[in-house]
C-alpha positions as CSV (number, residue, x, y, z in Angstrom):
1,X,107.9,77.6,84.9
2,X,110.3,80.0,84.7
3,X,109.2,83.9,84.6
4,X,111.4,87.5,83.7
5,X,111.1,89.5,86.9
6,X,111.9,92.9,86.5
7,X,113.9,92.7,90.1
8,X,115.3,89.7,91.5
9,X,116.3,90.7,94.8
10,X,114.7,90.4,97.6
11,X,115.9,91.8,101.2
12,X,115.3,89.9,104.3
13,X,115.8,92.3,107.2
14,X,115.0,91.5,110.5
15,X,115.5,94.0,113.8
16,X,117.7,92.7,116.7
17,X,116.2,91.8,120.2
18,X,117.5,92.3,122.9
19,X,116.6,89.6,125.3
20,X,118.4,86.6,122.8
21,X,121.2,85.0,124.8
22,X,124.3,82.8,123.9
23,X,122.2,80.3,122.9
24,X,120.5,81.8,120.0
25,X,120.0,79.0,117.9
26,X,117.6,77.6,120.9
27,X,115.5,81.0,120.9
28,X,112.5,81.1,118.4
29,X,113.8,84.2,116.8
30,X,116.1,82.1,115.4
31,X,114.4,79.1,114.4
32,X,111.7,81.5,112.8
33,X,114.0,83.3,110.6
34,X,115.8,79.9,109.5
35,X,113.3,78.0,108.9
36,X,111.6,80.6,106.4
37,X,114.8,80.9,105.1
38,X,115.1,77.0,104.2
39,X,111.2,77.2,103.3
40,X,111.2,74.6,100.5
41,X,108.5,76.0,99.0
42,X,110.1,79.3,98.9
43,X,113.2,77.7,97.8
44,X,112.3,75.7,95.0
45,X,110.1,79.4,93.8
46,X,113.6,81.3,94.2
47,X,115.2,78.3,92.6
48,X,113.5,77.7,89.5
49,X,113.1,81.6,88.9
50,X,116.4,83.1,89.6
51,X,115.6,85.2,92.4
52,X,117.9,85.9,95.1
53,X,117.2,86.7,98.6
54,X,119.1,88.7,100.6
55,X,119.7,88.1,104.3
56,X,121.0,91.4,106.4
57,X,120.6,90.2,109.9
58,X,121.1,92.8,112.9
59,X,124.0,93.6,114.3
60,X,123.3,91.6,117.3
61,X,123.6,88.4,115.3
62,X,127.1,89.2,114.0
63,X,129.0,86.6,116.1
64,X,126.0,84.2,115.6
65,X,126.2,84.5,111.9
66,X,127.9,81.0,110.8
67,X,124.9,79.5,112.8
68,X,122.3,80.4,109.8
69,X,122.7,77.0,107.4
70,X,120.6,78.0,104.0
71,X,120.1,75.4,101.5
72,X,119.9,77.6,98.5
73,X,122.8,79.1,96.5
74,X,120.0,81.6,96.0
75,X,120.4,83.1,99.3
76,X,123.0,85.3,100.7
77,X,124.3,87.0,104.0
78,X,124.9,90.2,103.3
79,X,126.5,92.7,106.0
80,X,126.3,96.8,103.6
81,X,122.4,96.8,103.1
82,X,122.6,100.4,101.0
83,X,122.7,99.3,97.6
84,X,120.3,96.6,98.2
85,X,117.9,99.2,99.8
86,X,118.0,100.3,96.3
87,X,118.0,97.5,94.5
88,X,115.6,95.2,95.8
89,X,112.1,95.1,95.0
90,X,110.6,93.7,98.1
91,X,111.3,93.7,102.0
92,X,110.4,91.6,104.5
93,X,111.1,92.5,108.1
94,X,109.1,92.1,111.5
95,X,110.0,95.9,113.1
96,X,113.0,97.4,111.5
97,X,112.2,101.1,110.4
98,X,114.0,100.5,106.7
99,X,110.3,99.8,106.1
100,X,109.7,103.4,105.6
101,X,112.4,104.2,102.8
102,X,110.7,100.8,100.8
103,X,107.1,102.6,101.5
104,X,108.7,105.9,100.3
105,X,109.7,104.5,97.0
106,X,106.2,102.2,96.6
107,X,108.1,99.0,97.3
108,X,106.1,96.4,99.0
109,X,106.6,95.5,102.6
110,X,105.8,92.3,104.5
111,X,105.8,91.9,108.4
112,X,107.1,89.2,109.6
113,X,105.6,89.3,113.3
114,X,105.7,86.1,114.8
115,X,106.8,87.3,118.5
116,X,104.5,90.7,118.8
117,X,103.4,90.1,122.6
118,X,107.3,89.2,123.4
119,X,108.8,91.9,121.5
120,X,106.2,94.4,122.9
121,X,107.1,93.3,126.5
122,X,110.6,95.1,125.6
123,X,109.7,97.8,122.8
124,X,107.2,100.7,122.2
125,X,105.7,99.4,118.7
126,X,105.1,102.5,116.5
127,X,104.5,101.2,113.3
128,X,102.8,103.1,110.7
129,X,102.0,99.4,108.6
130,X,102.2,99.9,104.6
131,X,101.7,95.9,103.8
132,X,100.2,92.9,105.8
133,X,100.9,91.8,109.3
134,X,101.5,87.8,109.2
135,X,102.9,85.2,111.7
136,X,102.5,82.2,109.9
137,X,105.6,81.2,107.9
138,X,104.0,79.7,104.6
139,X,101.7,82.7,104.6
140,X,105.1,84.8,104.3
141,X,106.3,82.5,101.4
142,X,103.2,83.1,99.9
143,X,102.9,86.8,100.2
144,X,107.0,86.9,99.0
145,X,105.4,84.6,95.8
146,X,102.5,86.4,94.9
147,X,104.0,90.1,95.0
148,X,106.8,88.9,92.9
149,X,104.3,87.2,90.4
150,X,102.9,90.7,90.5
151,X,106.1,92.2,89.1
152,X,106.2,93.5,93.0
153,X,103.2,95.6,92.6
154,X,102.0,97.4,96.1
155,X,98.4,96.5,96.3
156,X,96.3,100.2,96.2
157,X,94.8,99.9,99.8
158,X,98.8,100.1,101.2
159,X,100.3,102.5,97.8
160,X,97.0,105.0,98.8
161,X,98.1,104.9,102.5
162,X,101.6,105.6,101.6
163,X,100.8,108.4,99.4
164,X,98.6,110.1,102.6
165,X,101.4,109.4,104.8
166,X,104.4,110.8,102.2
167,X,102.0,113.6,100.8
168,X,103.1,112.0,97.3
169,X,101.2,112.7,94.4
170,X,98.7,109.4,93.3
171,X,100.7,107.3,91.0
């Protein structure tokens, strides 16, 4: 079934850790992101509707990068994230603070938390959440599917907190 987005970019933007090692395609940070990544649920949605997701990994992973193997034309490593701030209509992260300028402009924001005790261990978590927690993988495909069957519509229980925490006027 093919559908007429009104965006169809999506940005994939996880935050570095800094316990990964040399061997980072043995560390689950790595394995999580690919593995969503080559989702073929998520890929065949992408696919068939000519959406294309875009993958700005951290700096960290910069010598790592040829390690990340996608199986979709539809998804690309991108390393200048400010037009696509812009541009996309959705962002999916675990902890990276780009989550607020997608919040400021009502975007939708998914949380891709799979290593929350780990990454605590290391980091003071501060974030102010404007879209769902998840660790599951095919709960993330599903969330990236139904917000962009929605047209990438922020649900009012996240747009309401958003406007409190911007002081913008309701929408």
């Amino acid at each position: 079934m093919k559908t007429d987005f009104e965006n169809k970019k999506i940005l994939i933007m996880p935050t570095e850790r800094i316990w990964l090692h040399d061997k980072i395609d043995e560390t689950l940070y790595f394995k999580k992101w690919s593995n969503l990544l080559n989702n073929s649920n998520l890929l065949n949605f992408i696919e068939d509707n000519n959406i294309f997701i875009y993958f700005y990994p951290s700096k960290q992973l910069n010598e790592y990068i040829d390690r990340f193997k996608f199986k979709s034309k539809n998804i690309k490593i991108v390393n200048n994230v400010q037009d696509l701030i812009i541009d996309s209509s959705l962002l999916v992260t675990d902890y990276s603070n780009i989550y607020m300028t997608f919040a400021s402009m009502l975007k939708p924001v998914i949380y891709y938390q799979f290593d929350l005790d780990e990454y605590n261990k290391y980091h003071k978590n501060n974030l102010i959440l404007f879209g769902k927690v998840l660790t599951d993988e095919e709960d993330v495909v599903n969330r990236i599917i139904g917000y962009t069957n929605m047209n990438y519509k922020i649900e009012k229980i996240y747009k309401q907190k958003i406007n409190n925490f911007f002081d913008l006027e309701e929408l």
